[in-house]
N, C-alpha and C positions, 0 to 999 in steps of 0.2 A: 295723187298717190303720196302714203305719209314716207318721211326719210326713214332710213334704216335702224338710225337711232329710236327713234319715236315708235315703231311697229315693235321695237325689244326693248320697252319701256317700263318698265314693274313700279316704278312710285306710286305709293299709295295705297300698294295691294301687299297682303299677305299671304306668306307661303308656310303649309304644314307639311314639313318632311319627316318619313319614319325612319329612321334606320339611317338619321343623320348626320349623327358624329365621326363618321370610317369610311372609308372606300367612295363606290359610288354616289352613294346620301351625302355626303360630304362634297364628294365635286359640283353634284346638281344645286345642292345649298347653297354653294360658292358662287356660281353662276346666276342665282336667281336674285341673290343679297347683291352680286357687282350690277344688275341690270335696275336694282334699287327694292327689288319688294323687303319686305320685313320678317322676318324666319320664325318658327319656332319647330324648333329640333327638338326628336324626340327617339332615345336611346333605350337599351336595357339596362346600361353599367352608369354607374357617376366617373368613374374613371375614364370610359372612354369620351362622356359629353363635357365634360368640365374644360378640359383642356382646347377642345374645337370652339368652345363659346367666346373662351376666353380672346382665345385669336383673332375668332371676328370679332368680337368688341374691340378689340386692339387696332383692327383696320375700319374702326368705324361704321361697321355693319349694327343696324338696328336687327338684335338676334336677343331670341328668348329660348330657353328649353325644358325638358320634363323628363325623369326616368320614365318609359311607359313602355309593355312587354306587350306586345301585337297579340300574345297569346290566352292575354286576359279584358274579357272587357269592358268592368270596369272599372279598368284603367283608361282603356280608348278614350271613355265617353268622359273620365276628366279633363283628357287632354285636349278634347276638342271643347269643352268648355274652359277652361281654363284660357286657352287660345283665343277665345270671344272675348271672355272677360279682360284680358290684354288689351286685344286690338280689334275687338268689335266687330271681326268679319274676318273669313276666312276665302281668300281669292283660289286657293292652289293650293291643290294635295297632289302630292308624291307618295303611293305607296311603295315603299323603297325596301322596307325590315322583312329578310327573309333567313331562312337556316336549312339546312341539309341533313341527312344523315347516311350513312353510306352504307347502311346493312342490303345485303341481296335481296332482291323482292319474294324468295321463298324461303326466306329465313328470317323476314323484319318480323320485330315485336309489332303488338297492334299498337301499343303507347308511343313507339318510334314514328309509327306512321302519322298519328295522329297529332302530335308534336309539330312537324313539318307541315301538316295541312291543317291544323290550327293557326299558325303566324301566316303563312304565306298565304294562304287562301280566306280562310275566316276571318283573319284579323285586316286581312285588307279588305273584305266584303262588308264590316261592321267600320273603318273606316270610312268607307265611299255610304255607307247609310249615315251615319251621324252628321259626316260633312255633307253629305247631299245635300239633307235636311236642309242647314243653313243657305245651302247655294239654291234650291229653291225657292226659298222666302226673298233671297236675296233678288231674284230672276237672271241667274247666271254664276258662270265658274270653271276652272279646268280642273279635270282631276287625269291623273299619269302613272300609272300601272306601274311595275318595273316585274316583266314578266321575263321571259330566257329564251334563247335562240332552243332551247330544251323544248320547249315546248313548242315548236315547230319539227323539228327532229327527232326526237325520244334519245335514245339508245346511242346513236347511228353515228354519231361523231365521236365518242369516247365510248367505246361497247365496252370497255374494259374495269369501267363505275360502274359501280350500282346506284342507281340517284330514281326509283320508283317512285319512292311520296314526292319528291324535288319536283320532277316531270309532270306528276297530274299533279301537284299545286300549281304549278307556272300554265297546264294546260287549262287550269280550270278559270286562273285570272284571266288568261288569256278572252276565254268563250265569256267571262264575265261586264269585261270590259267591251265586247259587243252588245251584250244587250243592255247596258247600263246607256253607252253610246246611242243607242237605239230608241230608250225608253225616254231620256234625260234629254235629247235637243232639242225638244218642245221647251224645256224652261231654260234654255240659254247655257246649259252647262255640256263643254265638251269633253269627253273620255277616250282618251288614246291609252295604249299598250306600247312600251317598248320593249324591243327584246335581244337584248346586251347576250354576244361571247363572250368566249370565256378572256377573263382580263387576271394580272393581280391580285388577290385581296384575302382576307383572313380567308373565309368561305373556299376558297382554292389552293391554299397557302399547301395542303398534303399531297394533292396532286398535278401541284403548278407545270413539274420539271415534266412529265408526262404531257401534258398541255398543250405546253410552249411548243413541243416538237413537234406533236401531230397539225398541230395549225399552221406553224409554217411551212409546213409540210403542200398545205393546201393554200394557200395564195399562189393564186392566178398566175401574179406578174413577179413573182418570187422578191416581193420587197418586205422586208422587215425595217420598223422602225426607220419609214420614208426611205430605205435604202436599199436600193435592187441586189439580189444578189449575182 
């Protein structure tokens, strides 16, 4: 049996994170660059990548990045060549880059909707196709969803949002991420989904203080922040 260090090993492999200069893209990026793989981040804003690269270069992290918008693609498909042409292989995609909009499901524009299920769903389906590709040729690879506890629950935990396109994007990664799973373990590559509450971050920043209460609301053992109350 390998030790603990060696089973959470990344040298030598590369990671493509979307949506990885903020919030969660950010901390998984963190995590995969301290475990040793090689990054290439991929934002919408120069302002918000500039400054994350900078950092990890600062601690030493082998990190590359690209402005690239989930919602065009392409842009996807330079970023995943551009990512070869870096580092010659692509170990580990994180579809991370998602967005919301908060109109009522019987009053959303159809451009609202499709806006949201453009990045979140499309853009991360034409992600896991382009990197597939390579991870087939390759004969293996992980690829990691970042789908929402929304898509397990709809509605039912904030009824008081409207987040319709949110919900069947995250539902749709979800079901996608099985049979990619499904179709994909014959060549070595495995596809998980996770599916993050609500935390923190731009994407919740309007209806955080709402948030915060009804969740703690709902823990079990009434601890917040490792502390019972």
């Amino acid at each position: 049996m390998k030790p603990v260090q060696q089973l959470f090993d990344l040298s030598g492999q590369t990671a493509l994170i979307t949506g990885g200069s903020r919030g969660l893209g950010r901390e998984i990026a963190e995590g995969l660059a301290e475990a040793g793989a090689a990054l290439m981040l991929l934002a919408r804003r120069e302002q918000w990548l500039t400054p994350t690269l900078d950092e990890f270069r600062g601690r030493g992290f082998r990190c590359q990045g690209m402005v690239c918008d989930a919602a065009m693609p392409e842009q996807i498909e330079a970023a995943v060549a551009r990512t070869l042409e870096i580092y010659g292989r692509i170990d580990i995609l994180v579809n991370n880059a998602g967005i919301s909009s908060g109109a009522p499901a019987e009053t959303m524009a159809l451009d609202k909707w499709r806006m949201v299920i453009d990045v979140n769903l499309t853009g991360a389906f034409l992600f896991c196709q382009a990197v597939g590709r390579e991870m087939i040729r390759a004969g293996g690879g992980r690829i990691v969803n970042i789908s929402s506890i929304n898509a397990l629950t709809g509605g039912l935990i904030m009824p008081d949002v409207p987040n319709a396109s949110y919900v069947a994007s995250k539902g749709g990664l979800t079901a996608l991420t099985r049979e990619l799973a499904a179709k994909w373990a014959r060549h070595g590559i495995r596809v998980n989904a996770i599916a993050p509450g609500y935390f923190p971050s731009r994407l919740t920043e309007r209806i955080w203080e709402r948030v915060q209460a009804r969740m703690e609301q709902q823990v079990p053992l009434g601890a917040v922040d490792g502390k019972a109350s």
